[in-house]
N, C-alpha and C positions, 0 to 999 in steps of 0.2 A: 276845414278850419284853417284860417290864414293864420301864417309867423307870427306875426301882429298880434293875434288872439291869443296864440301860442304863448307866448311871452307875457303878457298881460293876466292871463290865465295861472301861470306858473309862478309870476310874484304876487300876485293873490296870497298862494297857496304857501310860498314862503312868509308872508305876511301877516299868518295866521297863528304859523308852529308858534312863537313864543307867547301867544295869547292861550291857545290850547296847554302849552303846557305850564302855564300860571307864571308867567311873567311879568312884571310890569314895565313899563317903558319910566327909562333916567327920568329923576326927577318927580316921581308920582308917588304916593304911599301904597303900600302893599300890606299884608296882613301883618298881624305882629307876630311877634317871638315869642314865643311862654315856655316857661322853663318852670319845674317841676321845684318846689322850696323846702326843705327842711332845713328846723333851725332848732337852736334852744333858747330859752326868755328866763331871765332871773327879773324881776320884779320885785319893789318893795314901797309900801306908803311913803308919801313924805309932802310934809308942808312947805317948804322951800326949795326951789329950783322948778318950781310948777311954770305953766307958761302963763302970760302978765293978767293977771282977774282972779286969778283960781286960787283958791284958800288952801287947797291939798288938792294931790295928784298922785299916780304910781310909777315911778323913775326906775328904768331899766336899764339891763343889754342883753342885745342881740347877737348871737354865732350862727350862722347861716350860711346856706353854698347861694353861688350866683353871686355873689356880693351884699347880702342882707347882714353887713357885719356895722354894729353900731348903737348907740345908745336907742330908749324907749322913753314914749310920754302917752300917758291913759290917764282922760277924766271922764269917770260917770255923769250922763247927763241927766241920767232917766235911773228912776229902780221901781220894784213893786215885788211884792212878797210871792215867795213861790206860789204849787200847790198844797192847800192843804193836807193832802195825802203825803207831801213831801216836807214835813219842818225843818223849818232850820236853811232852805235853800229861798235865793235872790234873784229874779231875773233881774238884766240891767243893761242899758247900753251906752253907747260914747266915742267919742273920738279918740284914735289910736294912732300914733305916728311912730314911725319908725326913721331914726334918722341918722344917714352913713355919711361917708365922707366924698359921694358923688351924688347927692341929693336927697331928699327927703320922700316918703311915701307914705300919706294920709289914706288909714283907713277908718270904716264904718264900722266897730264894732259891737256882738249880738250875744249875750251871755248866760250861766247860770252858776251862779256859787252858795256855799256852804262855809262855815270856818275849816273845812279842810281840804276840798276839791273849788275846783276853777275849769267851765269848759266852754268854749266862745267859738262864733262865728266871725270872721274879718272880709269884708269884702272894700278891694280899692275904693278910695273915692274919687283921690287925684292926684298928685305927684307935681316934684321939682325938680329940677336938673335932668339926672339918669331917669329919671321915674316918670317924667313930662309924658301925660298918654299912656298909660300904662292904666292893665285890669284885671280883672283879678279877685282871689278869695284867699283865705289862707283857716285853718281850724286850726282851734288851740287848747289843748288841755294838762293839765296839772295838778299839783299840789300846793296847799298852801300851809306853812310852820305856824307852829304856835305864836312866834317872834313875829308872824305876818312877811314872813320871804314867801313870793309866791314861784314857783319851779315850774315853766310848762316847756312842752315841747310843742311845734305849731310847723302843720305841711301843707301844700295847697299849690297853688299854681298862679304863677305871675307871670304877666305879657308883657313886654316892652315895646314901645312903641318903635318902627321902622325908624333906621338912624340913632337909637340910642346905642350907646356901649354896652 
């Protein structure tokens, strides 16, 4: 084998290491980030401050790691009566935002309540700013007061898209 080969042969094979070991090359998107979420959610009906169309809405806040700290906006678009072996409970879904002081994160949420429990499915839709590309689920379950305060707690996992904060 000539020097030439040698060489040739050899930066191949340096060529190669940072693809083998999950690198990307400057400039490309690479996988996202996901970091694991726990938060708490206080919730509570309310007809003004809904966003611009909506007659009532559930106006919150959020306390969360990772940055999920920030006010809430949920409106049912959808409901239908539980099962009947289960009275008294709602399935229901809608659009769910959560919204910090580095962007917003629109999810899809998937639910079921009673006048005293609250337990939902959130999966991203799309994001702004920090959120831009992001994906994701989050579960959420709670209690809800006589007063209509709704109390969950919600865990799940969010990806950030390469180059967000």
């Amino acid at each position: 084998m000539s020097v030439q080969t040698r060489l040739r042969l050899g930066c191949l094979v340096l060529a190669t290491i940072p693809l083998l070991a999950g690198a990307t090359t400057p400039g490309t998107e690479g996988p996202p980030r996901c970091k694991q979420i726990h938060a708490d959610l206080v919730e509570l009906a309310s007809t003004e401050g809904c966003n611009p169309g909506l007659a009532s809405c559930f106006l919150g806040e959020v306390e969360g790691n990772h940055g999920l700290v920030g006010t809430t906006h949920f409106n049912a678009d959808s409901a239908a009566a539980g099962p009947a072996t289960s009275p008294g409970f709602i399935s229901y879904g809608g659009a769910f935002e959560y919204r910090t002081a580095r962007g917003t994160l629109h999810m899809r949420e998937t639910g079921v309540t009673s006048p005293a429990v609250v337990t939902a499915y959130q999966q991203v839709d799309h994001g702004e700013g920090r959120f831009e590309g992001a994906t994701g689920y989050f579960f959420v379950s709670g209690t809800k007061s006589p007063e209509g305060v709704v109390t969950t707690e919600l865990s799940g996992q969010l990806c950030l898209a390469l180059g967000q904060p």
